[in-house]
N, C-alpha and C positions, 0 to 999 in steps of 0.2 A: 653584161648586157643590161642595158635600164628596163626599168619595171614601165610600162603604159599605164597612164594615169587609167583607164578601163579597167585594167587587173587591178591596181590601186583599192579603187572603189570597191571590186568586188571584192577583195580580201577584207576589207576595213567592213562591209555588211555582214559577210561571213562568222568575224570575231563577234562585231554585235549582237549577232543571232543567237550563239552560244552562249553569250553572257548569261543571260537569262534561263536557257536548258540547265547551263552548269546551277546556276543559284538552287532554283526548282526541284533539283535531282534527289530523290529518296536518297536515305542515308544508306551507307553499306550494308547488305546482305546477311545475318549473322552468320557463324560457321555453321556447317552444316552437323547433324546431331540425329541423321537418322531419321530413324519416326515420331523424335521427341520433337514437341509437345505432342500428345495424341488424348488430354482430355484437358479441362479447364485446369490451369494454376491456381493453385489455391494458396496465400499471403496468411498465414496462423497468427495473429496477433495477442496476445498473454494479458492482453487490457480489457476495459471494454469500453464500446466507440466515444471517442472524443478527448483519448489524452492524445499525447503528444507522441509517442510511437504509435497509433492507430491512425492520426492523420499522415503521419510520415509514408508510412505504407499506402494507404490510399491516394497521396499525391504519385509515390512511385507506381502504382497500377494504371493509374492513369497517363503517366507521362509513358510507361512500357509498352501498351498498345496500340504506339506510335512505333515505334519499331519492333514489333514483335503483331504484324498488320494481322485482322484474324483473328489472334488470340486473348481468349481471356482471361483478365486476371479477376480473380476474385476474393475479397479482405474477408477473414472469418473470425471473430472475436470469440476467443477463449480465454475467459477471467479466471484466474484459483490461484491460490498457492506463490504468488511472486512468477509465474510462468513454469510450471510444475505440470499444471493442467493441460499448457499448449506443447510443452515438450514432449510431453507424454503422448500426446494422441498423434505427431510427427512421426516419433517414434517407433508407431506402431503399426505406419502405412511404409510400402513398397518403397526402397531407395533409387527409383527412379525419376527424381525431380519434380515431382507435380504437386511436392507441398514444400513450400518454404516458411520459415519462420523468422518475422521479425522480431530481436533482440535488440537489447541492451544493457551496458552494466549493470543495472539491476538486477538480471535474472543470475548473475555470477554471485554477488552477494547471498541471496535466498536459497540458491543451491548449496551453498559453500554451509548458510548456520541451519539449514535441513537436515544438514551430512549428506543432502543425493550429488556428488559429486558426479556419481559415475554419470549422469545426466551431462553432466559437461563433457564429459570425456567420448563421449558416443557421439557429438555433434558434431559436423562438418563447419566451423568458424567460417564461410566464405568469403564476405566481402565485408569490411568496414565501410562505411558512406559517411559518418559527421560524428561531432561532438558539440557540447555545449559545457561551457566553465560553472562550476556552479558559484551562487553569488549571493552574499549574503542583505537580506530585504527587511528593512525597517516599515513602520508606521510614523511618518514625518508628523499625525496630526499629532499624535504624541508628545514630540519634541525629538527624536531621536534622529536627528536626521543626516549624521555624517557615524564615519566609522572612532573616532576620536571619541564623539559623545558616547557612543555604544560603550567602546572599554574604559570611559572615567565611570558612567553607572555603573559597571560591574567592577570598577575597584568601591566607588560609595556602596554598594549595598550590603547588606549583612549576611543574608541569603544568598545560595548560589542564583545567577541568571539564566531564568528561563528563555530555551531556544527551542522552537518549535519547528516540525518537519513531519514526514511522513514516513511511518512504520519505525521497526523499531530493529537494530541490525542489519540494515540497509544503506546503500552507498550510500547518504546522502546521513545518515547516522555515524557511520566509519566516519566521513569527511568531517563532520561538525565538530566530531571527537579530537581528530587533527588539528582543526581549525582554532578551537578553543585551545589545545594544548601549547601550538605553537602561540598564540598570541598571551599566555597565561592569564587567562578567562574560567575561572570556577562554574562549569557552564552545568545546568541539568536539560537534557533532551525528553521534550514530552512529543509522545509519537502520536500521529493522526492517523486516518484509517486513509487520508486522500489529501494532495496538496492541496484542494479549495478549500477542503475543511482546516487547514492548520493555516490558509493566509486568512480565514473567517476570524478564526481564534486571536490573530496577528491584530486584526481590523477591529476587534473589542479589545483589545489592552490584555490578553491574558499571556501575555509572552514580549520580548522584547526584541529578539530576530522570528526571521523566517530564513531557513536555507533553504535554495529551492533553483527552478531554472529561471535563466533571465526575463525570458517571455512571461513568467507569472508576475514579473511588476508589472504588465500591463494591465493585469486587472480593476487597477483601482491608479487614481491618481492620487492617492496616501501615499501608497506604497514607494518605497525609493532603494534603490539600490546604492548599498553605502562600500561594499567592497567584492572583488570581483576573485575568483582563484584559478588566476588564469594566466601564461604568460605575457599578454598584453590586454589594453583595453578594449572593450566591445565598442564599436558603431554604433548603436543602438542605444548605450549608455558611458556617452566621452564622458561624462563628469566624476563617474565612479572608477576610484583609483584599483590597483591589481595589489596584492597581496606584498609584491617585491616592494611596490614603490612606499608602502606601510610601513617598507622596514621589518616584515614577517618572510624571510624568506622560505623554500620549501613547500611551498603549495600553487604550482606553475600548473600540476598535474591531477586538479581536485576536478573532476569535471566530470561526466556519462557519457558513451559514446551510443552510438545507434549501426546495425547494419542486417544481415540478411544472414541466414546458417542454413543447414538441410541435415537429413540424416546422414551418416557417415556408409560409404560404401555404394555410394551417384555415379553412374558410368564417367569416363573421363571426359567423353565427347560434350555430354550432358552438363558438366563442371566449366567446360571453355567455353560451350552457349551462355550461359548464365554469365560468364565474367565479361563478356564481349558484351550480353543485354546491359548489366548494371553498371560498365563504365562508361556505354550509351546514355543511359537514364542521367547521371550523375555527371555527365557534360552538357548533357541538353541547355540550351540557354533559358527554356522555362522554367526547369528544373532550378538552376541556381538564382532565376530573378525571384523566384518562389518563396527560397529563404533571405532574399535581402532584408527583411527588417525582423528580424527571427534569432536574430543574438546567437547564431551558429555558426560553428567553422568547419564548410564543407571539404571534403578531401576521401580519394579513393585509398585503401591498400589493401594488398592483396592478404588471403589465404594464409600465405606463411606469416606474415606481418603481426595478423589477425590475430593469427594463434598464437603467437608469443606473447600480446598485449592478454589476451584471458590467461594465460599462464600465470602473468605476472600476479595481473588481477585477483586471482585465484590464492595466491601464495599470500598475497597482502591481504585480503578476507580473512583467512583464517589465520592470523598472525594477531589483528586489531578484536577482532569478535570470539576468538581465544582468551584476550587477554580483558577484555571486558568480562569476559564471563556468559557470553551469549550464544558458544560454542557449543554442540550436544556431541559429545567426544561417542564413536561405537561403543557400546558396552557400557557408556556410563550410564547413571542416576536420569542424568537428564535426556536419555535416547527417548523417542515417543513409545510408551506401551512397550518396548523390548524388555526391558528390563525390568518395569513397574514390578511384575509380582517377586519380583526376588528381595528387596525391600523387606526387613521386618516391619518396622512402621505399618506398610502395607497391607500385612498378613495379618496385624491386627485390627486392623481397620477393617477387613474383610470376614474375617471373623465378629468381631459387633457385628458386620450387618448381617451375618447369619444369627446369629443368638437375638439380635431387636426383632428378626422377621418368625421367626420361631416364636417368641413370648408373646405377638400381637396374634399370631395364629391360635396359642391356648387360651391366649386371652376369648377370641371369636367361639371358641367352642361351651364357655359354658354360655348358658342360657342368659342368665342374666348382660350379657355381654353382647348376645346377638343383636340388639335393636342400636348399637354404637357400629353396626357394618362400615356402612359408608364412611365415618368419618377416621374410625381406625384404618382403612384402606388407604383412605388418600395421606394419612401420617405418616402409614406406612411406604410409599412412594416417594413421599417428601422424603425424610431419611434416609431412604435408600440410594437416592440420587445426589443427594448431599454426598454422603460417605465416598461415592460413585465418582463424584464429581471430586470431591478433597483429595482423594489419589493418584486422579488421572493429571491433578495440578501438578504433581510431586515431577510430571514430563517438563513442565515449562520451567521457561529460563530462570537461574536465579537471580536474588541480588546481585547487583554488580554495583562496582563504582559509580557509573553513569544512573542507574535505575537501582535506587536503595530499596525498593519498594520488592520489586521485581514483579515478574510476567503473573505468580502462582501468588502474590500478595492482598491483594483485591480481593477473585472469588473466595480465598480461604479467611478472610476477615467476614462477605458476606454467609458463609457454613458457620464461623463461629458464634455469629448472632443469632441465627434461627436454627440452628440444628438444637441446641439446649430450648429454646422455645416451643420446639416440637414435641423434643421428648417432655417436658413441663407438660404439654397438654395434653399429650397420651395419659399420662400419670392424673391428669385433672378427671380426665374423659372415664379411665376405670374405676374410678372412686367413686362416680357420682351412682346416683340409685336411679333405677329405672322411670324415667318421665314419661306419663301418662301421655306427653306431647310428641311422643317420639316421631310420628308420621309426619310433621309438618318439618323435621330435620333433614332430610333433604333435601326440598326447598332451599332451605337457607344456606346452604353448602351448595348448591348448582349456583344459586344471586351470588354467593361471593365468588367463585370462581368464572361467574360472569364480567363480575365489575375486574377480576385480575386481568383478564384477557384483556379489555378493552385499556386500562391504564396499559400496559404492555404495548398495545396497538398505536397508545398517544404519545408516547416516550418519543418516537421519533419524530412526531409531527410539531407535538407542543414544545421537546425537550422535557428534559428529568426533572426539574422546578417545577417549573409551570405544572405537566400531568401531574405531580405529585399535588400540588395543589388543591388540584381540583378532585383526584382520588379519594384522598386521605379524609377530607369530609364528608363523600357521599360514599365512603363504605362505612367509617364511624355512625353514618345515621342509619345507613341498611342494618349495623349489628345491634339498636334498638339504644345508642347512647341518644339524647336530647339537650345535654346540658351544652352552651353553642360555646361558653369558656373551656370545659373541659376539651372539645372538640378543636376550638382555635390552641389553646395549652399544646396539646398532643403533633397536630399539624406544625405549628413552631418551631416546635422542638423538635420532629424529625429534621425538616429541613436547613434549620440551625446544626445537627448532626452531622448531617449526609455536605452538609457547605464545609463545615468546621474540618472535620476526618477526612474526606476526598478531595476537596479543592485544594484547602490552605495549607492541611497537613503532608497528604502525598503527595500533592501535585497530578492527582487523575484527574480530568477534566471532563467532569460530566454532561452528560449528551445535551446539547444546546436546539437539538429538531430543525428542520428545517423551515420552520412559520417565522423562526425570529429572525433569520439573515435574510431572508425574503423581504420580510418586513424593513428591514436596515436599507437592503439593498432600494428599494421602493422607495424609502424616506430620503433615501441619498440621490 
């Protein structure tokens, strides 16, 4: 029977109408889960605000409150320890869903040369959400500006090549280790406390890469990405070749991944909301227009996926930072504070500092001694924290291949300088005869550890040069010297020293403050 052009019409308005409901229509429902949510979600982030896993999270809280209508999410920054600190305080609340923790390879590494495995092992892996390849970043104004010229320099040079990154037995430390060894590259790793700090250091010439994420070449239009470890090229940087096409093969899988974990033992129902939210979140077309120019490759998997990839991760941590030597095996030497006092070494070292604090104490008792209080006290504090401190280094990493210097090399060079200085003027200080001046000797012991505090307070602003600078002269004139040669002689010559021994010699790179990159940045 034929259709009337009337019914026609009305059917053909009818589809119309829908079009529009259908477009409009909220997304699905999540499953259901009870009474969960029943207080704000709380997002535990292990940074703090403004790297690259703390915005991650806070795009994902934002885009979640579109389908999860009502409820809030809310980012909470907990920095310590490589993610130790945010583990821990998850850890510690109800496994019922209302704190989640954003992760990333990272916090597998720092657990893994901690020893707090069992940290891994107590976590729910949920959801993987992305990855990025990591990629190695030059300073073109330099000249270094293809991956070719990088490893002809490190065949000219005589010295191994400085490669600079962040922390020191961390992913991106393991990778550079890989990286260099496949490409046979004599590389030494100087660790930052922060990627901005280590592409700062990139951007003054004291290094020759950067490994780092893609998104950090945008900081600077120096910066250039000379090779990528990643199975294909990034969109964001077509000109920078992949590791395969180098002719390096074997580092397809050098990269950090990002995702979401909970405490282990989250109802089930609780577990299928959240997978239902975050493969919502993670198809949203906000969501993924968000990382188009972000050198990311976005991708869900699951739970079990998840957990095979830490697994692995886990096994290859302590396999690479084992073999570096960066590992603190249970029971050994190098466990923190577990083992310290069993060390002979130790025991004598604790022993002097019972027998120095004993002999300053009979020292204080006779009479002629008493008006030396003050300064034998703080002698005695100085060496006892010294000694205090020499031992507690004996926890940190040793030498290794990569760091000849190692972790316990630095503060026990600065104990071996002033601890014998100290004891010298103990030995000065009871020898001398009673001065009629003594009352104005406090004074000058409160002004010097005035002028220390405040050098201390400029370290970070000026950097280590410069406050030295400026220091070094105006406590030489507070201690009553005048002579302005002896005074520039003295100041020279520390920082001739302090350049010589920690820059050129070790390779520590001393605190550059934040007045001079400012300043750079400004001038730039």
């Amino acid at each position: 029977m034929p259709i009337s052009p009337i019914k026609t019409m009305a059917l053909g308005l009818m589809m119309l109408g829908a079009v529009p409901a259908f477009a409009q229509a909220p997304p699905a429902a999540l499953p259901d889960a009870g009474d969960f949510p029943r207080q704000p979600i709380r997002i535990i982030v292990y940074t703090s605000p403004g790297g690259l896993i703390d915005f991650t999270a806070r795009r994902f809280a934002e885009i979640a409150r579109r389908h999860a209508p009502e409820q809030p999410f809310i980012v909470i920054n907990r920095p310590g320890g490589g993610g130790i600190v945010a583990f821990e305080e998850v850890l510690q609340q109800p496994a019922d869903g209302h704190h989640m923790l954003a992760v990333t390879r990272s916090n597998i590494s720092k657990m893994v040369a901690t020893g707090r495995d069992d940290l891994i092992e107590r976590i729910d892996w949920h959801s993987y959400i992305m990855e990025n390849p990591h990629v190695v970043i030059t300073n073109s104004a330099r000249g270094a500006g293809s991956w070719d010229e990088v490893y002809r320099e490190a065949l000219a040079a005589g010295d191994r090549q400085l490669w600079l990154g962040a922390d020191i037995g961390g992913v991106k430390h393991v990778s550079g280790v890989k990286i260099a060894r496949a490409a046979g590259i004599d590389m030494r790793w100087i660790p930052y406390s922060s990627g901005g700090e280590a592409m700062a250091a990139l951007l003054g010439n004291l290094g020759t890469v950067y490994l780092g994420n893609p998104r950090d070449a945008l900081a600077s239009p120096d910066l250039r990405v000379v090779a990528v470890a990643g199975p294909e090229r990034l969109s964001a940087f077509p000109d920078a070749p992949t590791f395969a096409e180098l002719g390096i093969p074997g580092l397809e899988n050098e990269h950090i991944w990002r995702g979401f974990a909970f405490r282990q033992g989250m109802p089930e129902e609780v577990r299928d909301w959240y997978t239902a939210l975050i493969r919502k979140v993670t198809s949203d077309p906000d969501w993924i227009a968000g990382w188009a120019n972000e050198a990311v490759v976005l991708g869900y998997r699951s739970s079990e996926e998840f957990g095979r990839m830490v697994a692995r991760d886990q096994a290859e941590f302590a396999f690479y930072l084992r073999e570096m030597g960066l590992l603190r095996e249970p029971g050994s030497r190098e466990t923190l504070l577990a083992g310290i006092g069993e060390a002979p070494a130790v025991h004598f070292l604790q022993a002097l500092l019972v027998i120095l604090n004993v002999v300053l104490a009979l020292a204080l008792l006779r009479s002629s001694f008493r008006h030396r209080f003050g300064e034998l006290m703080i002698l005695s504090v100085v060496t006892s924290l010294a000694i205090v401190f020499y031992a507690m280094s004996s926890a940190l990493p040793p030498p290794n291949p990569v760091d000849r210097v190692g972790a316990s090399g630095i503060p026990r060079l600065w104990i071996a300088l002033l601890l014998p200085l100290a004891l010298w003027q103990t030995w000065l200080i009871l020898r001398q005869k009673k001065d009629p001046m003594h009352k104005k000797k406090p004074l000058l012991l409160f002004g010097f550890l005035g002028f220390m505090s405040c050098y201390v307070l400029l370290i970070p602003i000026l950097g280590y040069l410069l406050a030295s600078l400026v220091y070094l002269p105006g406590i030489l004139w507070y201690l009553k010297y005048r002579k302005p040669v002896m005074i520039g002689a003295l100041t020279a010559g520390w920082l001739l020293f302090s350049w010589f021994v920690f820059q050129e010699t070790l390779f520590v790179d001393l605190p550059r403050g934040a007045l001079l990159p400012a300043l750079m940045r400004g001038l730039g």
